[in-house]
BADO-443398 format. One record per residue (C-alpha): residue in three letters; x, y, z. Coordinates in steps of 0.02 Angstrom, whole numbers, plus 50000, padded with zeros to 5 digits. Layout:
BEGIN
ALAXYZ ...
END
This chain:
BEGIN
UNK465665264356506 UNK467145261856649 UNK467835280856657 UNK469675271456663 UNK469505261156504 UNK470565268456347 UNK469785263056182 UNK471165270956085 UNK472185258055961 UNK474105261956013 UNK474625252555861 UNK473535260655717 UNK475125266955659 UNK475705248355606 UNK475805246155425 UNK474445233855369 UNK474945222755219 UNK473235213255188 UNK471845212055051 UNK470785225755016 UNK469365219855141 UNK470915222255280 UNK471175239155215 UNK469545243755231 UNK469105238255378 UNK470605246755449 UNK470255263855386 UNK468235262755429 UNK468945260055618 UNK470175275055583 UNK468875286655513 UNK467605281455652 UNK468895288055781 UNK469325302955693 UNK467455305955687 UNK467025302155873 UNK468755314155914 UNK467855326855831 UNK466465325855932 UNK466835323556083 UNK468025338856071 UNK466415348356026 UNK465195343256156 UNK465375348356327 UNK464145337256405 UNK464685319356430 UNK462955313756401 UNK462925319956220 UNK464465313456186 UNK463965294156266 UNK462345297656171 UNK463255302555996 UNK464605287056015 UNK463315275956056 UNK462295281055890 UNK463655281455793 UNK464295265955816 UNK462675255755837 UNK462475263855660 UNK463885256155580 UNK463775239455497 UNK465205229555534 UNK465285222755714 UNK466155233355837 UNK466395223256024 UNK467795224656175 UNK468035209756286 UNK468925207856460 UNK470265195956497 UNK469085181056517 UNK468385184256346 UNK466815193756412 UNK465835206056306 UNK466095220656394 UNK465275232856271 UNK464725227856064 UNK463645240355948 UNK462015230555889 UNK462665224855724 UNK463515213755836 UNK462175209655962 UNK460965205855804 UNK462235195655736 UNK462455183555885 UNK460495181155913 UNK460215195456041 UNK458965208656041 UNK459745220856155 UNK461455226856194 UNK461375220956391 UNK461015202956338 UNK462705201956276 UNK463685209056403 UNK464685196656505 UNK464375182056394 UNK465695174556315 UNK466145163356146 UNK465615149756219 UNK464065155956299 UNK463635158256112 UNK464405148455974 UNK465035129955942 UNK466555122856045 UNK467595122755920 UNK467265140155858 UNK467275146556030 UNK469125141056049 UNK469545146055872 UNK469065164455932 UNK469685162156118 UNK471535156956063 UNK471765172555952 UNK471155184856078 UNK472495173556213 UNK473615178656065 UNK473355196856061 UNK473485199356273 UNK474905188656273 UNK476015197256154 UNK475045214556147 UNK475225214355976 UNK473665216855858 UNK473235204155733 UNK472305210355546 UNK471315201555420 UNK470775186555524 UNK469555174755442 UNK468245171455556 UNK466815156955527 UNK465345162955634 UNK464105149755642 UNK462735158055748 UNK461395161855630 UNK460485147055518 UNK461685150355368 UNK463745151555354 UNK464515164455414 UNK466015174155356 UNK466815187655422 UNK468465196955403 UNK469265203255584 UNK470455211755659 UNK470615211155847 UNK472035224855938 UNK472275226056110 UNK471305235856259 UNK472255245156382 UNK472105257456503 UNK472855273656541 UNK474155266356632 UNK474555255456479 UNK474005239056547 UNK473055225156436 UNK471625226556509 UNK470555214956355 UNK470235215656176 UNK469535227156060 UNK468615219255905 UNK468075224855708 UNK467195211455615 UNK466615211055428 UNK465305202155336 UNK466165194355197 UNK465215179555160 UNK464785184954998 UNK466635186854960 UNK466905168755029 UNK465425160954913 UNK466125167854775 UNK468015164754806 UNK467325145854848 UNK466335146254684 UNK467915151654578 UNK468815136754655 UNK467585126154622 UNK467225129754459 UNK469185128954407 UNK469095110854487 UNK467945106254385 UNK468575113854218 UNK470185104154280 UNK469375089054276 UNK468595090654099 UNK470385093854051 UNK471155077654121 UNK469465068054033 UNK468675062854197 UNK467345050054175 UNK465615059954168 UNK464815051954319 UNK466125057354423 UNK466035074354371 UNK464455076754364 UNK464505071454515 UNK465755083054573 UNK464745097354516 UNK463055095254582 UNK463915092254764 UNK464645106654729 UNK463005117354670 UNK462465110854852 UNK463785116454940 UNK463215133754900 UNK461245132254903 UNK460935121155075 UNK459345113355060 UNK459325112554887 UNK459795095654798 UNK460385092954608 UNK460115081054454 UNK460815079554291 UNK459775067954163 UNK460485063753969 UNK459635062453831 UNK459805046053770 UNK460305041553594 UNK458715041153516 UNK458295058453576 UNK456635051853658 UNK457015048653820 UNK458095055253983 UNK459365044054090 UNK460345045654239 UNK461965055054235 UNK462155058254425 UNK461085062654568 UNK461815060154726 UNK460975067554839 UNK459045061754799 UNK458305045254854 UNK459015031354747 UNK457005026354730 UNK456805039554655 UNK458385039854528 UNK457785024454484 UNK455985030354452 UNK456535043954339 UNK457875033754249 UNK457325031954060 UNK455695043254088 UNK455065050253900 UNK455385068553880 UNK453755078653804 UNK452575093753815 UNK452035088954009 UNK453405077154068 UNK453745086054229 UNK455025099754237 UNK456445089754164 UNK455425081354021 UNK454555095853965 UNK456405108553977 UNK457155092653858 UNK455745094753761 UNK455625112853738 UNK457505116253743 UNK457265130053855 UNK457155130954063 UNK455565124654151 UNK455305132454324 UNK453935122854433 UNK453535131354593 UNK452365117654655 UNK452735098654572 UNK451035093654671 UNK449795106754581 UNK450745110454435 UNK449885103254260 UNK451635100854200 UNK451895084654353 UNK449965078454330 UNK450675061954251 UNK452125062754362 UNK451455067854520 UNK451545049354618 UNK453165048254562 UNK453655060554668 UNK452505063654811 UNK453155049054904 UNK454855058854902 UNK454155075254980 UNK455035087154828 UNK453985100854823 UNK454845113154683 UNK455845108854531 UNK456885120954448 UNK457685113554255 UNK458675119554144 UNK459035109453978 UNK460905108353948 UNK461425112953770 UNK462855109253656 UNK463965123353557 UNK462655122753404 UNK461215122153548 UNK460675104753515 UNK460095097353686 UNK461185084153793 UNK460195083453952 UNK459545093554085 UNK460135101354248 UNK458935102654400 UNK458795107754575 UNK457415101154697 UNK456695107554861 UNK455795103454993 UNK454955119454995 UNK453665126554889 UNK454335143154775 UNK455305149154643 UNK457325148554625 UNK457985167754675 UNK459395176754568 UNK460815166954626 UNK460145150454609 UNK459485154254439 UNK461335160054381 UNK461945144554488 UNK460885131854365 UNK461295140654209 UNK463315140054279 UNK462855121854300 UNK461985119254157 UNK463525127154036 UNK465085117654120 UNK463955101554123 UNK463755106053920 UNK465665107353913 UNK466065089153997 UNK464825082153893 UNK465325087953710 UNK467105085353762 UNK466745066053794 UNK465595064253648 UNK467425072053563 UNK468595061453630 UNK467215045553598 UNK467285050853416 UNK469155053353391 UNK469565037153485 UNK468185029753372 UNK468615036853238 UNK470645030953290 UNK470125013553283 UNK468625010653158 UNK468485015452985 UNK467565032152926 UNK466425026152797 UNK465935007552877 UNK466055009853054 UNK467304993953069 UNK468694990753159 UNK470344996553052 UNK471904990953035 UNK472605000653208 UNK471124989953298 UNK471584974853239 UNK473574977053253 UNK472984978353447 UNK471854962253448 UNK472574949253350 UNK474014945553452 UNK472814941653597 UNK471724930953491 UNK473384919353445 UNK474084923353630 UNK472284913753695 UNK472184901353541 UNK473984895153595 UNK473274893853775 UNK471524884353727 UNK472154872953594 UNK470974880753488 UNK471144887853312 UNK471074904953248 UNK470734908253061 UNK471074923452966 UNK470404928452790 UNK470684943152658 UNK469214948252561 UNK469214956952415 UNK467674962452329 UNK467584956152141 UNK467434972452005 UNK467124982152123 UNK467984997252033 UNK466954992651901 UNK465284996652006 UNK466195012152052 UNK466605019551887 UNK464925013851827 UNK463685021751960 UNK464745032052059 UNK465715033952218 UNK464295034852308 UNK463475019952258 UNK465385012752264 UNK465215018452466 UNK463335013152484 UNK464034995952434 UNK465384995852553 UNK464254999052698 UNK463164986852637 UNK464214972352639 UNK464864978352799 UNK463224975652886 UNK462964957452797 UNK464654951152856 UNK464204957553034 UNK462764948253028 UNK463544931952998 UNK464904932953146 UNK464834933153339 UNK465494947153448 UNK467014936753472 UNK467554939753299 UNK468224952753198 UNK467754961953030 UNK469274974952982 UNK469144985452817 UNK470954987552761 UNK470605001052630 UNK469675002752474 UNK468534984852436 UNK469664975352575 UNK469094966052719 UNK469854955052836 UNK468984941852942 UNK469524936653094 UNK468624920253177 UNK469314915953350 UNK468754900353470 UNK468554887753333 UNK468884869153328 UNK470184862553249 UNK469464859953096 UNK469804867852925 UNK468004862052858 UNK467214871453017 UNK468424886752953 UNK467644885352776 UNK465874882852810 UNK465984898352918 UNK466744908352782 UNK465774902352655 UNK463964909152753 UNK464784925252736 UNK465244923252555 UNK463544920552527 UNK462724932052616 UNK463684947952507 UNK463374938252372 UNK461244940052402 UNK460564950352259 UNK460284969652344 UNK459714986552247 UNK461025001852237 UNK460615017652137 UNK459035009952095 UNK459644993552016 UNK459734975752068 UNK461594969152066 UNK462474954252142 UNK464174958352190 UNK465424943352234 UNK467074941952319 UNK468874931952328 UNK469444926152484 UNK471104921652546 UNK471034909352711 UNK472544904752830 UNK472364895253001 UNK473314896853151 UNK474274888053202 UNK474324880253049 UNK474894891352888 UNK476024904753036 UNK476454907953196 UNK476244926953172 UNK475034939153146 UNK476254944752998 UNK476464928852949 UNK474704922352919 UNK474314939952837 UNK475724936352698 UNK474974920352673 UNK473114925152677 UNK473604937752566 UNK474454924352427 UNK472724915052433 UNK471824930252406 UNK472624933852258 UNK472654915752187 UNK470834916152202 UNK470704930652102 UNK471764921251981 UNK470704907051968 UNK469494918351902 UNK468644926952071 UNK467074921552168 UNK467854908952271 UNK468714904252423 UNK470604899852444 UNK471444889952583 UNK473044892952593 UNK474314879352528 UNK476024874952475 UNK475664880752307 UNK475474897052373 UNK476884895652473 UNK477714895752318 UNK476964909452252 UNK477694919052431 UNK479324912152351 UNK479064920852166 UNK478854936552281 UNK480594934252377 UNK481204936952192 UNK480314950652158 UNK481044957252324 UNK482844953252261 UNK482574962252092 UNK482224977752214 UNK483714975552283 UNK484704975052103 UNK483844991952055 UNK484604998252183 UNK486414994052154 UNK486084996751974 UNK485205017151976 UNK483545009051891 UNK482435023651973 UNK481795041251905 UNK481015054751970 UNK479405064251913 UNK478775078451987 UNK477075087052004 UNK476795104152004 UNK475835114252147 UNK474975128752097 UNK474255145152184 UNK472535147352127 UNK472535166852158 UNK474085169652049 UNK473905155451929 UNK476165152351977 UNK476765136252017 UNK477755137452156 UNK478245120952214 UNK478295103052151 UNK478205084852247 UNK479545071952187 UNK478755057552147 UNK479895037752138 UNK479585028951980 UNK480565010951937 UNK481265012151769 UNK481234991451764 UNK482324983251625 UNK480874973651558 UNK479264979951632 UNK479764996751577 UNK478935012851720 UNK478355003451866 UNK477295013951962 UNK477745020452174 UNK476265009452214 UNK477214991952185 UNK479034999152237 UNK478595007952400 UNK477614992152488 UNK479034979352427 UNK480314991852497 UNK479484992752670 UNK479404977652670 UNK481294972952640 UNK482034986352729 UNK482664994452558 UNK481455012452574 UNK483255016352663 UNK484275017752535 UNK482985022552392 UNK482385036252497 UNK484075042552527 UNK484435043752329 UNK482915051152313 UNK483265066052422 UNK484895068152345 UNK483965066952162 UNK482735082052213 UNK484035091652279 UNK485225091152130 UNK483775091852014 UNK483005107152102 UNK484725116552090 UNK485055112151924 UNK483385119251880 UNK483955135351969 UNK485695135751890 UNK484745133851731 UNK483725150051776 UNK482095146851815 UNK481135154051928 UNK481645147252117 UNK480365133152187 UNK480085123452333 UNK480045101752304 UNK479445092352416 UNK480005073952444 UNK479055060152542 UNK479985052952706 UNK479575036852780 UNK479315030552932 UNK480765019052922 UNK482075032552862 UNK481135044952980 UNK481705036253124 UNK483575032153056 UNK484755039853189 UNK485585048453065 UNK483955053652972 UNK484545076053007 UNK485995074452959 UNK485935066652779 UNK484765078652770 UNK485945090052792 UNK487385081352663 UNK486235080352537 UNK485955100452538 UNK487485101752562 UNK488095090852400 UNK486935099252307 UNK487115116152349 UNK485255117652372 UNK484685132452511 UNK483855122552639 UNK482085133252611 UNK481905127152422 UNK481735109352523 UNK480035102552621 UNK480065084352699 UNK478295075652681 UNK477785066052856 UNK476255058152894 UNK475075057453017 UNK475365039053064 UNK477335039253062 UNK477135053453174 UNK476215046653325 UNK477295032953326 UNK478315042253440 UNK477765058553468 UNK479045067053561 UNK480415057753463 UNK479565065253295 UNK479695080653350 UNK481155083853407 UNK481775075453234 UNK480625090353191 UNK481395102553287 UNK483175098853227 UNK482615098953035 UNK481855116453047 UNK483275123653129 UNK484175115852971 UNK483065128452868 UNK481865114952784 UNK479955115652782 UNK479065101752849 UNK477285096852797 UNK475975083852873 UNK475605073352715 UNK473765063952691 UNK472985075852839 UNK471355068852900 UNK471755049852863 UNK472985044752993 UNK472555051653206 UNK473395064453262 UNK472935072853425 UNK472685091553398 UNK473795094953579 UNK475115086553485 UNK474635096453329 UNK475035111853382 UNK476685106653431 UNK477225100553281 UNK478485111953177 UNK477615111453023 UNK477385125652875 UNK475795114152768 UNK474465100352802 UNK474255093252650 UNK472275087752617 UNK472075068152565 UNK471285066052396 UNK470215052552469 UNK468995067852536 UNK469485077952382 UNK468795064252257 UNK466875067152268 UNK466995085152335 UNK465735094452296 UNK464475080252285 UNK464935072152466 UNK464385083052596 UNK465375072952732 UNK467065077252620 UNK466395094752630 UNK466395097052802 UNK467795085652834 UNK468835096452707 UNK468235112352758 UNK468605108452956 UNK470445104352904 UNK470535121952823 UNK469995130852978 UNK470965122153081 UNK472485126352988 UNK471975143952956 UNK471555144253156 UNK473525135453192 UNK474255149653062 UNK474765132952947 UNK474585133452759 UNK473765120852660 UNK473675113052513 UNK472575099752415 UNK473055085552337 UNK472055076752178 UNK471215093752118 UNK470375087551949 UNK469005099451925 UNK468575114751932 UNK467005111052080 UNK468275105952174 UNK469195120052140 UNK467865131352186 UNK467455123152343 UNK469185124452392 UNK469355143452333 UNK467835147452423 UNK468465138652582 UNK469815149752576 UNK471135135152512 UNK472225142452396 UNK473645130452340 UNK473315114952245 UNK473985100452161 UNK473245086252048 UNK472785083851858 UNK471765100851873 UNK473625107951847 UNK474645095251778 UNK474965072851809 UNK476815070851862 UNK478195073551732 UNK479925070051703 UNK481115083151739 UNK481235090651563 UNK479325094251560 UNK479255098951717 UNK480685116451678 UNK479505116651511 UNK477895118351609 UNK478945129151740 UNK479655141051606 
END
């Protein structure tokens, strides 16, 4: 070494404010020149002390180097020599950057170094890209400057550390939050799929990834993404049976458990595989089968080489990483398939529902108006069908609701439209037809026949029958609400005609839309005139046996039909606007009644009163709220407000901050008929609301339905999981009662405990 060279840092003392690899590094180069101070104060001959530095330093495993002016090595220990592809310290020296690496790392290097000569000040924590060796590169340096014992710059001085590891792993953590980013925003599964084998191969170069899904009938594996391999290949593979010896992929699918194939050419496992990919020159094939949550298998995750041998450590963990987040994107589609399904179509028939069609009629008329062409619309009822019901059962009832679903499928093109309304009600929905009403009947009448063919339920042979209710466009409406008032009048004039038959709509029934305008008016004079009651039905706690609350249910004392029931009032006042004003009396009514009750001393309960959608969204809607505790001198928590699902997500920020402004009022809120309307769970957990309230349509057949079951049981767990209560509506037995106990469901309301009474039963019952 040049006797005038000073290899002392003059600014160690600067304070280094870095990651921990900085502070590291920093404090190996301190204790390394503590260390060779030490020795060189304790050996007189210069020789030793060369001989000890040199050991030292060639000992140590970061890279140690000083360079000249012009960026020449002048001296590096042989971590660094090794490094840059030399075998001996002297091949180095007087070689520069660009002697060695890429032009554009050379300058990345040379232009910091220019940095630290120019100013003289030291730069920490650099991160270098050394791309030298056959693989990437990473290291972590700090470069100060060289001077000599007059003080001049005289070069560099260099202290590099391997932290491509570090790098991989940082890179891997990125990568993997990308990709759980993209789940989140519900990227299609080709493109992340995509995104994550490119990834896989980003850290594994050489190596190239698949994913293959299983397709619906289990038998079988299809393309999910692949980019890399030949497209020949993709295409070879595409649909290939999965089985016992069905390559690597196949046979993991089959098993449910990873297949590692060293060799694809000798292995047994590729025998009836083997042409398919010789031409391709894979020689290895490393699969892992890609699992659900409940471990039932979606697919399978592979890697391919060209070489011949097993996966090591980190590509095993890097499949299995693959393997899980692929699992994630997957069920979270299949999720977000179902819910949107399930948004749209109807649970027990798999047809379109009323949201569906809401959404497609208007573009039927929109292109009928367009074409010239007709559109006809029909409501179908099913004839005794409560009958059937009763008779054999609900699920016979449900058997013979899919049933006729399929037939009436059968009988219309993928142009048209089957809807189930609810219960035994269809509509029909024909589009492109002639203008022709005997085209519209023949049509309708194939599919009256075909539900009519004889077909066996609960081991018996029935015939079931139906009344339909037909309307053209642009004949009997212009609207979608128009020609479903008027197919709805021939509906129910062909059940009056004694069923089994088919109604066009006419100006008879017309008239009959006319008798209902009255009916509408007499709504209107029970109203002005006070003609409604209230009932209420209790709610009891199954662990204590109290009742604690009550729901207030509308009843229409009419003049001459005497108690009309909430199912005739509530549609009719939809309909007309008048749910307004009824609702508001109502909410008064439970107030004053629930005080009164206290006044009267009994013990303190909470009623609950349904809210539509229509006074829901009343501008006013909090603060009659309000008046009416007020008037009543009712404490705001002896009140909950019934919502459901559907009025809701109509507007969901709207609704809740209507929400919001109700529970800072004191009330309780609860989600009414949980599970039949669509709700999404973000917006779930966001809603302000003490009780879900279970439907009784999956209470009914509880504990023989093992859908309802789960269907019930998942809304319990997901309240107990969102720290909501529940409850469950149309209790009537006690195996229902038991399922629900069991479930860990507590509260309950329905005939179990009591059917809605008037007020003066209800303090009896209380009391």
């Amino acid at each position: 070494m040049t006797k005038n060279l000073d290899y002392s840092w003059r600014d160690s003392r600067t304070k280094v404010v870095g990651n921990d690899d900085t502070q590291r590094l920093m404090a190996a180069g301190q204790r390394l020149a503590t260390e060779v101070s030490r020795m060189l104060a304790s050996e007189p001959d210069i020789a030793d002390r060369h001989y000890w530095l040199e050991t030292m330093v060639n000992h140590i495993p970061d890279y140690i180097y000083a360079k000249d002016l012009e960026g020449r090595f002048l001296v590096a220990n042989q971590a660094t020599v090794t490094e840059n592809g030399f075998r001996e310290a002297h091949e180095i020296v007087g070689k520069t950057d660009f002697d060695i690496h890429t032009p554009e790392n050379a300058r990345h290097f040379a232009e910091a170094e220019r940095r630290v000569i120019e100013t003289g000040e030291p730069m920490f924590g650099i991160e270098e890209l050394n791309a030298v060796s056959k693989e990437e590169r990473w290291l972590m340096t700090s470069k100060v400057p060289l001077r000599n014992k007059q003080g001049a710059t005289i070069g560099i001085v260099g202290v590099s550390r391997d932290i491509t590891d570090r790098k991989k792993a940082e890179r891997l953590l990125i990568g993997q939050a990308r990709l759980l980013e993209l789940i989140a925003k519900s990227t299609p599964l080709t493109e992340f799929f995509r995104e994550l084998i490119l990834m896989i191969e980003g850290h594994l170069p050489g190596i190239v990834g698949s994913i293959l899904l299983l397709s619906p009938d289990g038998q079988h594996l299809l393309m999910g993404a692949a980019p890399s391999l030949a497209e020949a290949y993709n295409a070879a593979v595409h649909g290939i049976a999965i089985g016992p010896k069905a390559g690597s992929c196949g046979t993991a699918a089959w098993r449910g458990e990873p297949v590692v194939v060293a060799d694809v050419l000798s292995d047994p496992l590729w025998e009836d595989a083997v042409d398919i990919v010789r031409p391709f020159g894979y020689r290895s094939c490393w699969s892992t089968p890609i699992h659900s949550y409940q471990g039932k298998v979606l697919g399978t995750f592979a890697l391919y080489s060209r070489e011949v041998g097993l996966p090591s450590a980190e590509q095993t963990e890097l499949i299995s990483m693959a393997a899980h987040l692929a699992g994630i994107a997957i069920e979270r589609r299949q999720s977000e398939e179902r819910i949107q399904f399930m948004a749209h179509h109807d649970a027990l028939t798999g047809l379109p529902n009323r949201v569906l069609f809401d959404e497609c009629v208007a573009g039927a008329l929109q292109q009928a108006r367009a074409s010239g062409q007709w559109v006809a619309l029909a409501f179908l009822d099913l004839d005794n069908f409560k009958l059937i019901n009763d008779t054999l059962g609900h699920h016979a009832g449900d058997e013979l609701l899919r049933l006729v679903a399929g037939r009436m499928l059968a009988c219309v093109r993928n142009s048209d439209m089957i809807v189930r309304v609810g219960g035994d009600e269809f509509i029909i929905l024909l589009t492109c037809l002639p203008p022709d009403s005997g085209v519209v009947t023949s049509r309708l009448e194939d599919i009256r026949t075909a539900i009519g063919a004889p077909l066996a339920l609960s081991g018996r042979s029935l015939q079931v029958s139906c009344s339909m209710g037909v309307v053209c466009y642009p004949d009997h409406g212009q609207t979608a609400t128009e020609l479903l008032a008027s197919a709805d009048s021939a509906m129910y004039r062909a059940k009056e005609v004694g069923r089994n038959n088919l109604q066009l709509f006419d100006a008879e029934m017309a008239a009959k839309a006319r008798e209902k305008l009255q009916r509408y008016e007499e709504l209107r004079d029970a109203v002005a005139r006070g003609e409604f009651v209230l009932h209420y039905q209790p709610q009891m706690n199954l662990k204590t046996g109290r009742v604690f609350a009550a729901e207030s249910l509308l009843r229409w004392q009419h003049p001459e039909r005497g108690l009309v029931s909430p199912a005739e009032i509530i549609p009719l006042a939809e309909e007309t606007g008048l749910i307004v004003p009824i609702g508001d009396w109502v909410l008064n009514e439970a107030c004053r009644q629930n005080k009164a009750w206290q006044e009267a001393g009994l013990p303190p309960i909470v009623v609950s009163v349904n809210v539509s959608a229509r006074q829901f969204r009343e501008r006013n809607w909090v603060s009659r709220v309000a008046e009416a505790l007020a008037e009543s001198g009712l404490e705001a928590c002896y009140l909950e407000l019934e919502l459901t699902e559907s009025l809701i997500m109509q507007d969901v920020g709207a609704a809740i901050a209507t929400m919001h402004e109700l529970q800072v009022l004191g009330v309780h809120l609860a989600i009414d008929d949980f599970g039949t309307g669509y709700s999404s769970l973000s917006a779930l957990k966001s809603f302000p609301v003490r009780r879900l309230k279970i439907d009784r349509s999956f209470i009914q057949d509880i504990p023989g339905d093992d859908d309802d079951k789960a269907i019930t049981g998942a809304i319990i767990s997901l309240a107990q999981k969102l720290q909501i209560e529940v409850i469950a509506e149309g209790v009537e037995t006690q195996a229902q009662v038991d399922f629900l106990q069991a479930s860990g469901c507590h509260d309950v309301q329905g005939y179990f405990v009591s059917r809605p009474v008037t007020p003066a039963a209800f303090a009896a019952l209380l009391a």
